[in-house]
C-alpha positions in Angstrom: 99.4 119.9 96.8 101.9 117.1 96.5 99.4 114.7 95.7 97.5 117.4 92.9 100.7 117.1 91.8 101.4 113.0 91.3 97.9 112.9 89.6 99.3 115.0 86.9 100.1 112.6 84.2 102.0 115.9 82.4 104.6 115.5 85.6 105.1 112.0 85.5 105.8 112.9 81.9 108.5 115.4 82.6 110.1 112.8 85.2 110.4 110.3 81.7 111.8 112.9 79.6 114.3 113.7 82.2 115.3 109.5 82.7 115.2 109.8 78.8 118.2 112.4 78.9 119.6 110.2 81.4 119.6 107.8 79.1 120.5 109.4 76.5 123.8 110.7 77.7 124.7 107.5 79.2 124.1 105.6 75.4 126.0 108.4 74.2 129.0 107.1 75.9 128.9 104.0 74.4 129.6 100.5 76.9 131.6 101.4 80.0 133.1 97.4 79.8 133.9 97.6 75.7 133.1 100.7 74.3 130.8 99.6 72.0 127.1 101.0 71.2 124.6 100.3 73.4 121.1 99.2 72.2 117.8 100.3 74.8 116.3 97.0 76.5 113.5 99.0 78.8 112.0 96.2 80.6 108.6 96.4 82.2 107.9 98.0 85.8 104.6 97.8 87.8 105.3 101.0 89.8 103.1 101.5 93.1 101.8 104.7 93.4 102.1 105.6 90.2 98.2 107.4 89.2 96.4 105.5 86.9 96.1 108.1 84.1 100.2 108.4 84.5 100.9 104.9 84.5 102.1 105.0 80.4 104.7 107.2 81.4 106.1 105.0 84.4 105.7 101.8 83.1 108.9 101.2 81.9 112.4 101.0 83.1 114.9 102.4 80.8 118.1 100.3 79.8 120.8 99.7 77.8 122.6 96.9 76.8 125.6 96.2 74.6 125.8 95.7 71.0 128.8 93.5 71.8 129.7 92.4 75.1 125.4 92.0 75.7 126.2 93.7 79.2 123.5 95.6 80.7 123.8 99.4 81.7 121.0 101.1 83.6 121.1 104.3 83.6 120.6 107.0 86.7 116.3 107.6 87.4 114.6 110.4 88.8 111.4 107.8 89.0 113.0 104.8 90.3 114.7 104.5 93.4 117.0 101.3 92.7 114.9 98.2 92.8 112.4 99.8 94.9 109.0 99.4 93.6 107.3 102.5 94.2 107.6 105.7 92.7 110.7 108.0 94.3 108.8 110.5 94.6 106.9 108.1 97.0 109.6 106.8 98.6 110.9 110.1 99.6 107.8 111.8 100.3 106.5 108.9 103.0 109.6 108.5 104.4 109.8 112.2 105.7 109.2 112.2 109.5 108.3 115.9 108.7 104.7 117.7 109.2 105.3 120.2 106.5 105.2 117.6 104.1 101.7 117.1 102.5 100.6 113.3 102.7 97.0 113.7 102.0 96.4 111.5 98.8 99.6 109.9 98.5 99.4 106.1 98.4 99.7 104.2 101.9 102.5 102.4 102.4 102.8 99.5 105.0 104.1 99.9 107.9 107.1 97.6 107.4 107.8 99.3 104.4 107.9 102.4 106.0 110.4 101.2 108.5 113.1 99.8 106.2 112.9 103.0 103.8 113.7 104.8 107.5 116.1 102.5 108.0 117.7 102.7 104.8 117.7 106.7 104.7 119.1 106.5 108.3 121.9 103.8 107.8 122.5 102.8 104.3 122.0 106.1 102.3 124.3 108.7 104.6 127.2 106.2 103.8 126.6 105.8 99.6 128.2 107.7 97.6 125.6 110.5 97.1 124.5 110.7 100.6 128.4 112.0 101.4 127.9 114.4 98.5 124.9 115.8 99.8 126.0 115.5 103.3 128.5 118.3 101.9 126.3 120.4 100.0 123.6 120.8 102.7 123.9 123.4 105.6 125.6 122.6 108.9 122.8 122.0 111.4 122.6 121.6 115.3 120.3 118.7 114.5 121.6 115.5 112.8 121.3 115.1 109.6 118.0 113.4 108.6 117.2 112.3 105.4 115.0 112.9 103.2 113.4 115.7 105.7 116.6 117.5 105.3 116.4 117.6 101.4 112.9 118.7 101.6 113.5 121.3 103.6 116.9 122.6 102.2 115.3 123.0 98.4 113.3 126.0 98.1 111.9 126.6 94.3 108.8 128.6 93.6 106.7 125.9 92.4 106.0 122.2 94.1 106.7 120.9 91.0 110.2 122.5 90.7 111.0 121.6 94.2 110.3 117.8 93.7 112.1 117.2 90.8 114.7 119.1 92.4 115.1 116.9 95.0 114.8 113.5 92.7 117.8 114.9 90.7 119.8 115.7 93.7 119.5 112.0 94.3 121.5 111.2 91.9 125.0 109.9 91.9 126.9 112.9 91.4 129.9 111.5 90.9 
């Protein structure tokens, strides 16, 4: 199902229109350093594991930058994880330690990648900002708290689709 899903170039499409919103508020704004308009800079992104027919849609990073100050703003992306290189939904999908999560026809991913996005989930993510937020928004469990296995089981929506993006947006700094 999951990977149905990724080959669908119409929901790699609805994950740009949602980073254009993003981006869209955040140029609204104006420059966080000046207060002046900002200007989109998308620079180019060579996603892995984005589909072929898709890639249009994830070939670009959206940006801003200032009309004055020439500062660059990036703006919050349900695609991209930071500087990572692959798809989120990638990223969050291989890193689940989970069987109910369907892997058949998602891109491999090395096994040293594999470890540090465990690592990161494990270590680095609980203590950001939105792994705190989440922390305090999920269920109380016997279990400890692992991510992203406990995202992908605490969003329930009645399509994949739904539930993925979901989980992207909850990924996002909340604050």
């Amino acid at each position: 199902m999951c990977h149905a899903l990724l080959q669908t170039p119409s929901f790699c499409a609805l994950l740009r229109r949602i980073d254009e919103d993003l981006a869209r508020a955040v140029r609204d704004r104006g420059c966080c350093h000046c207060g002046e308009p900002l200007h989109s800079t998308d620079y180019p992104r060579k996603p892995r594991g984005c589909p072929a027919a898709a890639r249009v849609e994830c070939d670009t990073r959206l940006s801003l930058c200032c009309a004055d100050c020439r500062r660059r703003t990036t703006p919050e992306s349900v695609r991209f994880v930071d500087r990572r290189v692959y798809l989120s939904i990638i990223v969050v999908l291989r890193s689940s330690r989970t069987h109910g999560v369907c892997l058949d026809g998602l891109p491999q991913v090395g096994w040293a990648t594999l470890k540090r996005w465990r690592q990161w989930w494990s270590e680095a993510f609980p203590s950001t900002p939105v792994g705190r937020w989440l922390r305090g928004r999920l269920q109380p469990s016997p279990e400890p708290f692992v991510y992203p296995d406990c995202l992908l089981q605490a969003v329930q929506h009645h399509t994949q689709d739904e539930r993925l993006i979901a989980i992207l947006r909850l990924l996002l700094n909340p604050i």
